[in-house]
C-alpha positions as CSV (number, residue, x, y, z in Angstrom):
1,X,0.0,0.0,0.0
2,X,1.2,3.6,-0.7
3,X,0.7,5.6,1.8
4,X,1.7,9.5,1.3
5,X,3.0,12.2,4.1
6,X,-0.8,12.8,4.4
7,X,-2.5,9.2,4.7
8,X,-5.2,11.6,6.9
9,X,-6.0,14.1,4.0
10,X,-4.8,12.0,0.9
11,X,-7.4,9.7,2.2
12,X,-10.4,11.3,2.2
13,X,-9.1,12.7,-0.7
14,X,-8.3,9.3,-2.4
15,X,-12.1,8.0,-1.6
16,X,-13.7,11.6,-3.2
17,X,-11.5,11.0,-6.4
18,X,-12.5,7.2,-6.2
19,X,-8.8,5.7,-5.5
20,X,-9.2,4.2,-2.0
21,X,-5.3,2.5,-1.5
């Protein structure tokens, strides 16, 4: 799994733009 700087805000991020890990 690739998990940025910002797991916190790259995941909510990730599951708005439809990429969750």
């Amino acid at each position: 799994e690739d998990v940025p700087a910002v797991p916190l805000m790259y995941g909510i991020r990730a599951e708005k733009s439809g990429v969750s890990r």
